[in-house]
N, C-alpha and C positions, 0 to 999 in steps of 0.2 A: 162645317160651321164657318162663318164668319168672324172677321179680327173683330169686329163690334158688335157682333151675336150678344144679346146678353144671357148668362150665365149666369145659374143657381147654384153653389157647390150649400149644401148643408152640411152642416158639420165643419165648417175650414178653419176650427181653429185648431181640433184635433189632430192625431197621428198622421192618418188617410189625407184627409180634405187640405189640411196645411200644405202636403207636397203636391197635390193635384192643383191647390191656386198655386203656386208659383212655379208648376210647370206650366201653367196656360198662361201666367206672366211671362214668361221666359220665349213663351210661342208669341208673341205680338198680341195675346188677347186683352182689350183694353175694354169691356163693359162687365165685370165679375162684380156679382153679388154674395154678399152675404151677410147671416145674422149669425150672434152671439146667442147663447141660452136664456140670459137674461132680454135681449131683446123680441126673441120669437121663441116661445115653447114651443116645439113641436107634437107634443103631447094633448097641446089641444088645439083643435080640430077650428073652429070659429079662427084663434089668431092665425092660422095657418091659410085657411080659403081667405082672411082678409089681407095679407102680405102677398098670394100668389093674381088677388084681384089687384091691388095697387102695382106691384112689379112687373108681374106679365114675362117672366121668365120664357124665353124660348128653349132653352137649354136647361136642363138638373140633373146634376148628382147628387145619388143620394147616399154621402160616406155618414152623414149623422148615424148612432146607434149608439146602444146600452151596453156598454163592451166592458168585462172583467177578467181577470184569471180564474184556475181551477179552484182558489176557496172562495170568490166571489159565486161563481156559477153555483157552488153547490148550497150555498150558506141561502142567495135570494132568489131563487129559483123564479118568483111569480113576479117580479122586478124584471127579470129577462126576460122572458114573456109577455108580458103585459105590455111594456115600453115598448120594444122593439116593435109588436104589431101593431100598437097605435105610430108609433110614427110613419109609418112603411104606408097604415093604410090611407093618414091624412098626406102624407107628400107625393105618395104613387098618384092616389083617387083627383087631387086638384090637379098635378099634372094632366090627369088625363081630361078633366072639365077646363080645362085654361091650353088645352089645344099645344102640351109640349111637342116638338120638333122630333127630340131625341131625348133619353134619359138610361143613366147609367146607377145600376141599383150595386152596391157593396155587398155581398155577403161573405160569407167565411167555409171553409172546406170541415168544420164541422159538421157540417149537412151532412156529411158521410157516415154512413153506418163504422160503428166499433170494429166490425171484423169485415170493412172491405176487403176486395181485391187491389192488391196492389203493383202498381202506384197505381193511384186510385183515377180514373176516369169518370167523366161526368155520365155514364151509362150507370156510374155504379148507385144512383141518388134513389133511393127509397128501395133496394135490396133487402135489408136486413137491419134489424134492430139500432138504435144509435147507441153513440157512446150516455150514459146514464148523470154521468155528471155535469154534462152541457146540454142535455138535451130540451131544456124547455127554451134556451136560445139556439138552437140550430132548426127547432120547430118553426119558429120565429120568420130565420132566414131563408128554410121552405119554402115558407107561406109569401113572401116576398118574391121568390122569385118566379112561383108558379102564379100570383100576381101578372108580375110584368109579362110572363108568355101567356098568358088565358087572354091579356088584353090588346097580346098579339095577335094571337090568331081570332078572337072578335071582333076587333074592332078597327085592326091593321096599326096599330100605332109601332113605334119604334124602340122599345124600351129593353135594354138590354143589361143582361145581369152577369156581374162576375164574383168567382170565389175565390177570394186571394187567400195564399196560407198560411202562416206566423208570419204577420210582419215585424218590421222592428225600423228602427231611425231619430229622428230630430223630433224632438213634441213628444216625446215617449211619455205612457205613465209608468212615474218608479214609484207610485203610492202600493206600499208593501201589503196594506190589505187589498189590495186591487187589480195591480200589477199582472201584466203575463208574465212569463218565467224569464224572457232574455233579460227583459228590462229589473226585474223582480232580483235576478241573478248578479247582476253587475254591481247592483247597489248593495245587496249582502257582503257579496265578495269585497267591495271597497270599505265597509264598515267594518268589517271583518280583520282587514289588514288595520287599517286604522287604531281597533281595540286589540288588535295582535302589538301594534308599534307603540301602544300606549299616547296615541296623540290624539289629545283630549279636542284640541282646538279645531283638528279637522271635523271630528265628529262633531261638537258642538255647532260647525258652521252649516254640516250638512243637516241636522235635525232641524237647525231655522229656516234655510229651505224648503224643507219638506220635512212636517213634524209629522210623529210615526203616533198617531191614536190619542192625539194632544199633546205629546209628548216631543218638547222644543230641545233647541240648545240652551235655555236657559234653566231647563229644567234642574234638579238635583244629580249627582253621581248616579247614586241607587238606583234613581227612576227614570236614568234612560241606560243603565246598564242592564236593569228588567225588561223593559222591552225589547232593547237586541236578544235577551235571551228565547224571549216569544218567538224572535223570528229566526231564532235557532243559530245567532252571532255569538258567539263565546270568547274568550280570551285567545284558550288555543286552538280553536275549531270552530267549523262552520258546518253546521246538520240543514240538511237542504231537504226537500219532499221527495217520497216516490225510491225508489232502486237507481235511478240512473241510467236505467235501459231502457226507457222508450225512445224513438226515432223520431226523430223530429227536422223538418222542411222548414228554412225562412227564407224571407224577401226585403230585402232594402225597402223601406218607404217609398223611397226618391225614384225608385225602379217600379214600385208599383202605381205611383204616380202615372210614368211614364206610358207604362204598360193603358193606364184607362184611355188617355188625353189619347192615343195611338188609337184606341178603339171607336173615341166619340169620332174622332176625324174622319176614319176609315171603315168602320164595320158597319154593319146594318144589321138586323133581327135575320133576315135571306141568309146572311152569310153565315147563321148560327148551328144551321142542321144541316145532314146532306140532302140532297136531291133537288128539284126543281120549287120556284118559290111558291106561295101559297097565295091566294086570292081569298081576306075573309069572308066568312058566313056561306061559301057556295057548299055546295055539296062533296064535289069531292074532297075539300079540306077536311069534313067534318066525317068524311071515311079514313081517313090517311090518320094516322098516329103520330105524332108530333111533339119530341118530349127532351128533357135534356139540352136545352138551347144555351144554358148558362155557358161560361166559359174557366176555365182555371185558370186562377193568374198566379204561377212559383216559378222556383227557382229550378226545380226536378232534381234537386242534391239535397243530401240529408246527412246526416250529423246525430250522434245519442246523447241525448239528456249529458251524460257523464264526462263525452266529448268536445259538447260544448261548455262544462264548468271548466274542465282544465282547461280548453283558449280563455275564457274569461280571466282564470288565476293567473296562465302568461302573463295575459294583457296588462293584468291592473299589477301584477306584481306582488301579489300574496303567495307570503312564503307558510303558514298556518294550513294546517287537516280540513279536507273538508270529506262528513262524512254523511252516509244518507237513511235516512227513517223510511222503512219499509214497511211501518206501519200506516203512512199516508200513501191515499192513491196517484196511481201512474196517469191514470187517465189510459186514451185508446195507445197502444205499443207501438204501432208504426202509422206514420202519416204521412204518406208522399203522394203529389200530384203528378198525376199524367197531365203533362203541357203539350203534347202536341198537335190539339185542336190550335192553342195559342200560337206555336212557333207554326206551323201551315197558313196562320193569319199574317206570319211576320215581325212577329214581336217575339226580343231572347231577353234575358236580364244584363245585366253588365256588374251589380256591384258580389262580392263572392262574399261566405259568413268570415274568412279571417280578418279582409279590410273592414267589414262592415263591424265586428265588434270593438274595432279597436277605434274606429269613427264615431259609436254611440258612446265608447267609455269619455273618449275626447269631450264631446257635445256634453254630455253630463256633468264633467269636470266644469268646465267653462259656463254653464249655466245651474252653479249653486249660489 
C-alpha cells in the first residue's frame, strides 16, 4: 500500500477498526476512510454499492460486525446471523465489483468446532460440530471467509481473512447486556467494590455513563440496586456466569491492530497456504484442494475464566466474594490458538493479559 492509498476500514469506530485507524495513522497513512452507522448502513446493500461508487476505495477492511457476549449470542440468534451475512456479503461483493487491491475480512476463532484440537489450528475449521451458543454467528464468519477464498481462487483477487481471539482494549463494550466477559467482568468487579465500599457517588456516575437497561445514576436506590442484583453485584459478593473453568486466549486490540496493518503491508492470499501459487480458473487449481487460507491472529497464552477474575479483583482492588452460577453456561472449555502460520509470517504480539487488564481498568476509569 501506499502512504495516500485510500483506505476503507468499516467499522472504525469500534473495538477492531478504532486501533486499526490509528495504527495506519501512526504508519504515515494519510487518505483513511470512513463512515459511522448512522451515515452508511451497511445492511443495506443500495447505500453501500452507492458509497463504494462515490469513494472508490482501493483498500477495505472489514472490522464492521454484529458482535455480543454469550447472553447476547444465545438470546438473538437470527440478529447474528442475519446482520453479519448481509454485511459481509454487501462489502466483500462491491469490493469485488469496484476492483479492490487488497482486503482484509475480521472474523473470530469461534469458527472452531466446540471440541477442537488443541490449540486449535486453522486445519481444525469444519471438523466437528460448533460451539451451540455462538453458533448462528460463527456460521456467519464461515461464510465470510470461504467468501474471500472462493473469490480467490475464481477470480484471483486478494482478499484475506483473519481470526482473531478474545480481544479486548480501548473502545471496549462494557454494556452488561452485551458485553464479552473481560470487558463485562471488569465493570461488575468495579460496581461490585463500589456497592461493597458503600460509594453511592461512584456508582451513580458510572450508571450515567453507561445506564444498565435504563437504568441511570439518577435513578432511585432500589432501582439501580435491582439491577446490579440482575447482574449478579451484591453488597458482599459478586456471582459471575459459568464454573470458572473454561480457558480462555486474549489479544490487546492495539496488537491486533498491528498484527492486520502487518498483513495488509506484507501478505498476499499466495502466502496463505503451502505449496506453489495458484493461477485462477485453470485446471489444475480446480484439481488441487485448497482450503484453510485464513490466518489466527492470538496471543497462544491462556488463562481460566477464574484466573482472570482474580487479576481483575487485584487490579481493581475488590476486597468482596466473588462467587459462580453453575447453573449458566460455560460455553466451549478451552480456546487456544495455534499462531504459528502467524508467527512463520513474522508477526508476535507484545501486550501480555496482566499489563493489558490493568490498561483497560485504567481507560475505563478515565472514560466515565
Amino acid at each position: 500500500m501506499e502512504k495516500n492509498s485510500k483506505i476503507y476500514v468499516a467499522g472504525h469506530r469500534g473495538l477492531v477498526g478504532s486501533a486499526i485507524w490509528k495504527n495506519l495513522e501512526s504508519k504515515g497513512y494519510t487518505n483513511l476512510v470512513g463512515r459511522t452507522h448512522n451515515e452508511l448502513d451497511l445492511l443495506d446493500g443500495t447505500a453501500v454499492k452507492r458509497f463504494f461508487d462515490e469513494e472508490q476505495p482501493e483498500y477495505v477492511v472489514l472490522a464492521a460486525a454484529h458482535v455480543g457476549g454469550i447472553m447476547a449470542n444465545s438470546l438473538y440468534r437470527a440478529d447474528f446471523i442475519y446482520e453479519n451475512l448481509q454485511i459481509q456479503q454487501n462489502v466483500i461483493g462491491e469490493s469485488f465489483r469496484h476492483n479492490v487491491k487488497k482486503l482484509l475480512f475480521l472474523g473470530s476463532t469461534c469458527i472452531y468446532p466446540r471440541e477442537a484440537q488443541q490449540p486449535i489450528a486453522e486445519t481444525e475449521l469444519l471438523t466437528s460440530p460448533l460451539e451451540y451458543t455462538n453458533e448462528p454467528y460463527a456460521i456467519a464468519k464461515i461464510a465470510g471467509l470461504k467468501l474471500c477464498e472462493s473469490f480467490n481462487l475464481q477470480y484471483g483477487t486478494n482478499y484475506i481473512a483473519v481470526m482473531p481471539t478474545n480481544l479486548y482494549g480501548p473502545r471496549d463494550n462494557f454494556n452488561l447486556e452485551t458485553s464479552h466477559v473481560l470487558p463485562a467482568m471488569i465493570r461488575k468487579i468495579y460496581l461490585a467494590k463500589q456497592l461493597n465500599e458503600g460509594n453511592w457517588s461512584a456508582i451513580r456516575q458510572d450508571l450515567n455513563s453507561r445506564p444498565i437497561e435504563g437504568i441511570t445514576g439518577d435513578s432511585s436506590e432500589s432501582d439501580i440496586t435491582a439491577i446490579l442484583a440482575k447482574y449478579g453485584i451484591q453488597p458482599d459478593h459478586l456471582l459471575l456466569w459459568g464454573s470458572g473453568k473454561p480457558i480462555r486466549e486474549f489479544l490487546w486490540s492495539e496488537d491486533m491492530a498491528d498484527a492486520s496493518v502487518f498483513i495488509m503491508e506484507n501478505i498476499n492470499f499466495n502466502d496463505t497456504y503451502p505449496g506453489e501459487a495458484v493461477t485462477p480458473c485453470t485446471q489444475a487449481m480446480a484439481k488441487r484442494e485448497i482450503r484453510n487460507c485464513h490466518i489466527n491472529i492470538g496471543s497462544g497464552k491462556e488463562i481460566t475464566i477464574a484466573q482472570l477474575a482474580q487479576l481483575c479483583q487485584t487490579t481493581i482492588g475488590y476486597n468482596g466474594e466473588i462467587r459462580w452460577d453453575s447453573t449458566k453456561p460455560d460455553g466451549t472449555m478451552r480456546k487456544l490458538t495455534d499462531v504459528s502460520k502467524l508467527h512463520s509470517l513474522g508477526w508476535h504480539h507484545k501486550m501480555e493479559i496482566e499489563d493489558g487488564v490493568k490498561a483497560l481498568f485504567e481507560w475505563y476509569i478515565q472514560n466515565l
